[in-house]
Kinemage of the C-alpha trace (Angstrom):
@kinemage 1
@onewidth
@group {chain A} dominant
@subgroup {mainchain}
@vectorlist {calphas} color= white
{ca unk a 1} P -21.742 17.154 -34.853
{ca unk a 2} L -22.732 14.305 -32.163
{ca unk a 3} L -26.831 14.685 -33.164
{ca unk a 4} L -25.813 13.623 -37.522
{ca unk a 5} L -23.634 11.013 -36.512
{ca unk a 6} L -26.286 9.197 -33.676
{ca unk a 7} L -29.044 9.555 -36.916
{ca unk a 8} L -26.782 7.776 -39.421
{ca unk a 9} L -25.913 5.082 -37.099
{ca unk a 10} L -30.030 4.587 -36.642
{ca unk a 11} L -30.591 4.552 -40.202
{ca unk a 12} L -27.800 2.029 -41.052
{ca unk a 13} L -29.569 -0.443 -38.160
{ca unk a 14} L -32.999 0.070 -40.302
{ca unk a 15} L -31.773 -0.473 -43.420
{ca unk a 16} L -29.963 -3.507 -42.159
{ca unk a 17} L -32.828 -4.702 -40.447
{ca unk a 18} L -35.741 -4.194 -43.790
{ca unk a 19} L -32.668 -6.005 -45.581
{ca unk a 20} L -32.806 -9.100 -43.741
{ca unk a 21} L -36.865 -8.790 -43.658
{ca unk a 22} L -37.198 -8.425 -47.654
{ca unk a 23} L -34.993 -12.005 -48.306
{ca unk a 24} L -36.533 -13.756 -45.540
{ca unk a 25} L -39.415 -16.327 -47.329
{ca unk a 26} L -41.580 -18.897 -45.471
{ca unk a 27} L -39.176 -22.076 -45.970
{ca unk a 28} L -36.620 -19.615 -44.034
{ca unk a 29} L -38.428 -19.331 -41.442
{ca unk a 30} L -38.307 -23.284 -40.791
{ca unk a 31} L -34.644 -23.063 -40.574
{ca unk a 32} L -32.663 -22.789 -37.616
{ca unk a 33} L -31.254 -19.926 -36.932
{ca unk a 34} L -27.437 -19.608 -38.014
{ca unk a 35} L -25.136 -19.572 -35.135
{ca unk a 36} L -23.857 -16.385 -34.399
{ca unk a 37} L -20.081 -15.939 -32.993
{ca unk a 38} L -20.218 -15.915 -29.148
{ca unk a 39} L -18.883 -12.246 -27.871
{ca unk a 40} L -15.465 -12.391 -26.564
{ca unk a 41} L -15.098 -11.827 -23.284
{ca unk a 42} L -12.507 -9.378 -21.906
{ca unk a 43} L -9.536 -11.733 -20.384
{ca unk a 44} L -8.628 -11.156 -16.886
{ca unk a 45} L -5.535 -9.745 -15.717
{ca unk a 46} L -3.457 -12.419 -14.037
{ca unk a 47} L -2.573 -12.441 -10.997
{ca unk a 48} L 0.932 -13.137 -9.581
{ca unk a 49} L 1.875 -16.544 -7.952
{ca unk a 50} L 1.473 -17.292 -4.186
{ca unk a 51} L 4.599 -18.424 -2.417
{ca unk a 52} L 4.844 -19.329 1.194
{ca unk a 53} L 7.354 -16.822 2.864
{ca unk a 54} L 9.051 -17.752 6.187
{ca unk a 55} L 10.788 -14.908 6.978
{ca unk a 56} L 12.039 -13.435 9.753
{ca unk a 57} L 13.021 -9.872 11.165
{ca unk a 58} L 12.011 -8.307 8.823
{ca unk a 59} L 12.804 -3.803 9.204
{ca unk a 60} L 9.999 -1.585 8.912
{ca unk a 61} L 11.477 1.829 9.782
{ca unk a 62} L 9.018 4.671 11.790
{ca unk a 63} L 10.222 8.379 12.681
{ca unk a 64} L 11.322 7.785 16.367
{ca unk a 65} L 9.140 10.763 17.063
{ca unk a 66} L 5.861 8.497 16.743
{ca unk a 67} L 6.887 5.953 18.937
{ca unk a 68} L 4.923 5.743 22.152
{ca unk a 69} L 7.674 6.180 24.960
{ca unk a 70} L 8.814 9.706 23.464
{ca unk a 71} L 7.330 12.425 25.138
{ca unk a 72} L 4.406 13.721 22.847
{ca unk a 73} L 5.469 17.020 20.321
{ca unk a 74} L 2.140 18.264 22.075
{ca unk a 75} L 4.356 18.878 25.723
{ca unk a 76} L 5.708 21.695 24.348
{ca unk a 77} L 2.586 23.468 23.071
{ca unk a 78} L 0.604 23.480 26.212
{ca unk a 79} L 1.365 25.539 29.273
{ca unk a 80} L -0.289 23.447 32.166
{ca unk a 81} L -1.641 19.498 32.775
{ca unk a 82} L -5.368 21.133 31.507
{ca unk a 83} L -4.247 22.455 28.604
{ca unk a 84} L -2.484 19.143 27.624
{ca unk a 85} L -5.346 17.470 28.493
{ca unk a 86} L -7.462 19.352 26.308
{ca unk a 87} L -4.877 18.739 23.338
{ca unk a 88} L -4.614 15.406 23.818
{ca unk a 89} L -8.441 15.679 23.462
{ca unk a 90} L -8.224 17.690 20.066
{ca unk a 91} L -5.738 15.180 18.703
{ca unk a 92} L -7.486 12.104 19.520
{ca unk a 93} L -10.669 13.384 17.732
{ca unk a 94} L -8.787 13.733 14.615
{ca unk a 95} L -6.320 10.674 15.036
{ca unk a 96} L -6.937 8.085 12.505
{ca unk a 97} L -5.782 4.980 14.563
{ca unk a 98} L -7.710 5.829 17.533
{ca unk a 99} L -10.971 6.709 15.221
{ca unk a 100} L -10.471 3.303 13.509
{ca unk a 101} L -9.822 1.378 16.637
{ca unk a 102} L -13.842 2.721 17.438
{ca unk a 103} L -14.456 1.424 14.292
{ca unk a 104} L -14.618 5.138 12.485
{ca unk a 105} L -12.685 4.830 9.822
{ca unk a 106} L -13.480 3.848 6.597
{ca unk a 107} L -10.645 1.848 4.802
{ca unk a 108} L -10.599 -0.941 7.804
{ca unk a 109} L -13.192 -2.504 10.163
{ca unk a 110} L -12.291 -2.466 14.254
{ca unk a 111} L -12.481 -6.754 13.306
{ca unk a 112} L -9.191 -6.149 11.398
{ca unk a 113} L -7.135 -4.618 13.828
{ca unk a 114} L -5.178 -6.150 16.623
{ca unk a 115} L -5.234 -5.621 20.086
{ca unk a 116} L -3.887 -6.982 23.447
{ca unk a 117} L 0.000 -7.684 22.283
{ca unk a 118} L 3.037 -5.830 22.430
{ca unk a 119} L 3.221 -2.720 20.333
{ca unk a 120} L -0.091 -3.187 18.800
{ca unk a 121} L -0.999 0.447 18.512
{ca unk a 122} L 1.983 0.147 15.979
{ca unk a 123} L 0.820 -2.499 14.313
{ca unk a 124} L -2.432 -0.865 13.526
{ca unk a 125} L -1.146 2.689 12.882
{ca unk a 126} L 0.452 1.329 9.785
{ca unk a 127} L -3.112 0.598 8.392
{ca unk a 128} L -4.695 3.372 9.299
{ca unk a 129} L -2.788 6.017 8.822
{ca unk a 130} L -2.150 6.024 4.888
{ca unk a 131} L -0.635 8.897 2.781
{ca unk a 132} L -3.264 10.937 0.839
{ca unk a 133} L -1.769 10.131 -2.445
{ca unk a 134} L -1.536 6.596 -0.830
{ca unk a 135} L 1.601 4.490 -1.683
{ca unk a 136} L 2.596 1.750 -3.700
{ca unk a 137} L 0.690 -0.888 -2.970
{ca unk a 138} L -2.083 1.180 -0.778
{ca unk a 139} L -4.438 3.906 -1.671
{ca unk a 140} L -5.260 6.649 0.381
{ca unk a 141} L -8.188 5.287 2.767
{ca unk a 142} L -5.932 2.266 4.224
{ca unk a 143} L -2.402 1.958 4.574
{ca unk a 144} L -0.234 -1.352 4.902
{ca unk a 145} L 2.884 -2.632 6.611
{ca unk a 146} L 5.862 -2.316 4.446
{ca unk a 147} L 9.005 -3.826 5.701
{ca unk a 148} L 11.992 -4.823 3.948
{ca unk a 149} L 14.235 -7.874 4.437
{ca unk a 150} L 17.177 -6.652 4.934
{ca unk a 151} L 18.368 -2.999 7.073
{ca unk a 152} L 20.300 -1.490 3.642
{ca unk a 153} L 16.879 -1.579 2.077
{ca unk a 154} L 14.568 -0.435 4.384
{ca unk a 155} L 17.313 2.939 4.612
{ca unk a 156} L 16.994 3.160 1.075
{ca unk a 157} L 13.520 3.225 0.961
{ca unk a 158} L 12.826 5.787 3.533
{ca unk a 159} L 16.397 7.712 2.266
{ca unk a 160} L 14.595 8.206 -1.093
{ca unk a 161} L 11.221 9.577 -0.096
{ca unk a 162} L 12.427 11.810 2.578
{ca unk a 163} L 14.778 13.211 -0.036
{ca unk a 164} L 11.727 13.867 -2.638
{ca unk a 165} L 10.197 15.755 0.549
{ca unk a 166} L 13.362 18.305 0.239
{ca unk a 167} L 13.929 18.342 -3.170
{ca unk a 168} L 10.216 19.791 -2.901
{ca unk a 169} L 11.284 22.725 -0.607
{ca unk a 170} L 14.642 23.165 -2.383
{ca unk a 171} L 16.466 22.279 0.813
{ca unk a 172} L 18.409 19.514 2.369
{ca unk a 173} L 19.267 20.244 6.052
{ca unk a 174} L 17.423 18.046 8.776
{ca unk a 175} L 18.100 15.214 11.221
{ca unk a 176} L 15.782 12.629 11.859
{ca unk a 177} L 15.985 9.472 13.996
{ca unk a 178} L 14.036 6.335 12.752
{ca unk a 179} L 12.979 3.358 14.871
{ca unk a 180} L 13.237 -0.031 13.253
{ca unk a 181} L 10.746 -2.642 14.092
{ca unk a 182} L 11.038 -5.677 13.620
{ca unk a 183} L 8.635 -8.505 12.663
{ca unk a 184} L 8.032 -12.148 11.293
{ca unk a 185} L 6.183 -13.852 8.781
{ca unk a 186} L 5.014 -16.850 7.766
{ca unk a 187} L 1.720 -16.870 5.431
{ca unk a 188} L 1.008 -17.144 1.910
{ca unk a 189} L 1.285 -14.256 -0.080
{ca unk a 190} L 1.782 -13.043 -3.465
{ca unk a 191} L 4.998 -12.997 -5.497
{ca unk a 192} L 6.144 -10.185 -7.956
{ca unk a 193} L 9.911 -11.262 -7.737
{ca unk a 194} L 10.794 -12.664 -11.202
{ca unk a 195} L 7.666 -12.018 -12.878
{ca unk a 196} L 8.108 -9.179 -15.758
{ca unk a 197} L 4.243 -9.269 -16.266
{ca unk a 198} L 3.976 -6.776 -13.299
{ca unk a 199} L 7.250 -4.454 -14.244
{ca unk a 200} L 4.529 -2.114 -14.565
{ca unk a 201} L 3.410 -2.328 -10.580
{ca unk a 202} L 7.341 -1.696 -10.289
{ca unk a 203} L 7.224 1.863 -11.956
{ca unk a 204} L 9.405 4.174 -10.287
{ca unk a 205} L 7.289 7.206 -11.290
{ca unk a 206} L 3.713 5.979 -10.793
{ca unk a 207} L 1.700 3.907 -8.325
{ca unk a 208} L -1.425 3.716 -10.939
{ca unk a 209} L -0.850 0.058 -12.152
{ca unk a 210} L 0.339 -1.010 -8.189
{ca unk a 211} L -2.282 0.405 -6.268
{ca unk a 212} L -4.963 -1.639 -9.080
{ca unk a 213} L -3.323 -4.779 -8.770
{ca unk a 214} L -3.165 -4.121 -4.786
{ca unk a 215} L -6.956 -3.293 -4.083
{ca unk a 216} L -7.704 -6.413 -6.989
{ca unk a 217} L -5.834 -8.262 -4.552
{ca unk a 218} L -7.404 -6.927 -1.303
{ca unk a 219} L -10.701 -7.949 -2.485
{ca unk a 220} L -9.983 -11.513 -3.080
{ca unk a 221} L -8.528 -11.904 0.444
{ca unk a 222} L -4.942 -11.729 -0.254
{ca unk a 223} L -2.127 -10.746 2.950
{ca unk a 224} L -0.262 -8.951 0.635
{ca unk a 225} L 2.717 -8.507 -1.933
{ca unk a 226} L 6.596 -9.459 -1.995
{ca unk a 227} L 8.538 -7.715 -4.726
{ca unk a 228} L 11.494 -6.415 -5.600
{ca unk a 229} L 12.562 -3.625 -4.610
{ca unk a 230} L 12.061 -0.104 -6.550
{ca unk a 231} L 15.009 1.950 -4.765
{ca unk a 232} L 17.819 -0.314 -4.586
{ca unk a 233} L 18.771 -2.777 -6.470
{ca unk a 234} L 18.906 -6.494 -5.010
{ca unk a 235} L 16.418 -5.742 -2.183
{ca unk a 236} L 13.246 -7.101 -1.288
{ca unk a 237} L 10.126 -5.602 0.213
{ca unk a 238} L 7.089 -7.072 1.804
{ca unk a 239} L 3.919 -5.300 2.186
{ca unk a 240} L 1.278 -6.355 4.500
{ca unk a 241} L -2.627 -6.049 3.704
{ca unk a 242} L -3.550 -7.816 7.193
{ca unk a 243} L -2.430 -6.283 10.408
{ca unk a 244} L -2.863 -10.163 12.461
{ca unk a 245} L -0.429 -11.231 9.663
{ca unk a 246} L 2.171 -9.156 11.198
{ca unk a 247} L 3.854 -11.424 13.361
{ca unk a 248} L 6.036 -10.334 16.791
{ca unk a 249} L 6.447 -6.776 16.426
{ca unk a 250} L 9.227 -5.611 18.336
{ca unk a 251} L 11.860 -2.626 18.315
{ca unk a 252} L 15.634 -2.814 16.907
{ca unk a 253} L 17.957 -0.509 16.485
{ca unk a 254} L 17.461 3.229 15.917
{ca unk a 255} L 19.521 4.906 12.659
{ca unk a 256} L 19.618 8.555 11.868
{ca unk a 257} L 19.652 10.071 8.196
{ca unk a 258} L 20.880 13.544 8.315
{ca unk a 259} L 20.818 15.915 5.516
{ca unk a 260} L 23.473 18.695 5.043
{ca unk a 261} L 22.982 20.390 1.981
{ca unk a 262} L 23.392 17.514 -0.404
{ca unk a 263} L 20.372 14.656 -1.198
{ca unk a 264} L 22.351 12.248 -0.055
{ca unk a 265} L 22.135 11.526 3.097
{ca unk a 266} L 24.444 10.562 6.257
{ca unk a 267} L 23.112 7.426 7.388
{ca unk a 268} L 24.344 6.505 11.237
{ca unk a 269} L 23.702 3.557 13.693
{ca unk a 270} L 22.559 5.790 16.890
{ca unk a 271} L 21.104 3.237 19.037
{ca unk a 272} L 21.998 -0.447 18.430
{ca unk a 273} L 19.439 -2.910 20.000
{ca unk a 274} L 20.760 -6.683 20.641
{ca unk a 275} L 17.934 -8.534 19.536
{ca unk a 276} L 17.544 -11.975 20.261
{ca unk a 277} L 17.186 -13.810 16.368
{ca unk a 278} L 14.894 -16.468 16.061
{ca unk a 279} L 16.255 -19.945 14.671
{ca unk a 280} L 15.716 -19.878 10.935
C-alpha cells in the first residue's frame, strides 16, 4: 500500500507544478515574487525559573553498609589477607566510582569530580553510581545528589522505594540502617516548586518527562533542580547535577527502617549525631 500512495503524492506535485507553469506569461515574470508565509518554528519548552537557594543541612540518606568505616561485605567472602586482596582487586575493576575517578566512565569527566575534602569518595559515588533505569531527574549513565530538606522527607523517600523493592519479591521482612549526610548549598538552581507547567516532571509513575527536562538542563550548565516532593506531601527535594556544588558533606544521625510483614515500615533513630548547625 506504501508504493500507490508515494506515486500519488508525486503526481499531485507535477500537476501542481505544470499548473503554475501554464498561467505564468512574460509580464509575470517581472513581478516580484508573492511572499510566502514564513514556516513556524516549533516553540521551545520553557524552562523553570532560577532561584538562589541558601540552604543548609540538607539529608541525603545512604545504606550504612556503603559507608567507608564499615568493614567491607567482601571480609566475609575471603578466607585469608590474599584472597581479600584479590577481591578487592575484582571489585575495583568493576566499581563505577573508582573507574570514573580514572576518568573511565562515561556519564562524567575525572574534571567533575571532587577530591581532597572530607568524604569526597561520597560525594562522587552519588554521580557515578546511577540506577540502570536511572531516577528522576538522572538517567542511567550519571547519577546526582538528591537530598531533602528536612529528615521526615528524606525517610519517606527512601521508605517508598525500598518498599517497591519488596512489593517486587512479595515480601516485607528486612532491617536496614541508613546513614544521613548532611550538606549545604548555596548556588543558583532551578525551581519546580509552584510551577504546574512541570506537574508532568512530578509524575509519580514515570520519570520520562523528568529525566528530559533534567538532561535539557544538564546541557545548558544548570546545578540542578528543587521541587516538590513526589512521596510526601509538604516536602522538598534538591537534586544536584554538580558534585563541587555539594557543599560540606558530613555524617548525621543513622535511622533504621525495618520491615515486618507489612509495607509500612518501622522507622527508628539508632544513632543520633550532635551536629554542630551552621548560623542561618
Amino acid at each position: 500500500m506504501a508504493e500507490p500512495a508515494q506515486q500519488q503524492c508525486d503526481l499531485r506535485r507535477h500537476d501542481a507544478a505544470g499548473l503554475h507553469a501554464i498561467g505564468r506569461t512574460a509580464r509575470d515574470a517581472d513581478r516580484a515574487p508573492s511572499a510566502r508565509r514564513a514556516a513556524r518554528r516549533p516553540l521551545s519548552t520553557p524552562l523553570p525559573p532560577s532561584r538562589q537557594i541558601r540552604q543548609f543541612d540538607t539529608c541525603r540518606l545512604i545504606p550504612s553498609r556503603f559507608v567507608a568505616h564499615e568493614d567491607s561485605v567482601l571480609a566475609a567472602l575471603a578466607g585469608s589477607d590474599a584472597e581479600l586482596a584479590d577481591l578487592f582487586d575484582l571489585d575495583n575493576a568493576t566499581n563505577d566510582r573508582l573507574l570514573a575517578e580514572r576518568g573511565l566512565l562515561p556519564g562524567i569527566g575525572i574534571d567533575e569530580l571532587v577530591f581532597g575534602i572530607p568524604n569526597f569518595r561520597v560525594v562522587n559515588a552519588a554521580f557515578c553510581h546511577a540506577r540502570p533505569e536511572g531516577s528522576r531527574f538522572n538517567g542511567p549513565e550519571r547519577g546526582a545528589w538528591y537530598c531533602a530538606f528536612e529528615i521526615e522527607t528524606a525517610l519517606a523517600e527512601v521508605a517508598f522505594h525500598k518498599t517497591v523493592e519488596y512489593q517486587e519479591i512479595g515480601r516485607f521482612e528486612d532491617s536496614v540502617a541508613y546513614q544521613c549526610f548532611l550538606a549545604d548549598f548555596s548556588q543558583v538552581f532551578h525551581d519546580l516548586r509552584d510551577d504546574r507547567r512541570f506537574a508532568s516532571c512530578l509524575d509519580p509513575r514515570s520519570y520520562r518527562a523528568s529525566q528530559r527536562l533534567a538532561a535539557r538542563l544538564l546541557a545548558e550548565g544548570s546545578v540542578g533542580i528543587v521541587y516538590p516532593s513526589v512521596r510526601r506531601s509538604g516536602g522538598t527535594n534538591l537534586a544536584c547535577f554538580r558534585p563541587a556544588v555539594v557543599g560540606n558533606a558530613r555524617p548525621g544521625d543513622v535511622w533504621r527502617l525495618s520491615w515486618s510483614g507489612s509495607p509500612e515500615p518501622t522507622i527508628t533513630l539508632e544513632r543520633p549525631v550532635r551536629a554542630r548547625r551552621r548560623a542561618r
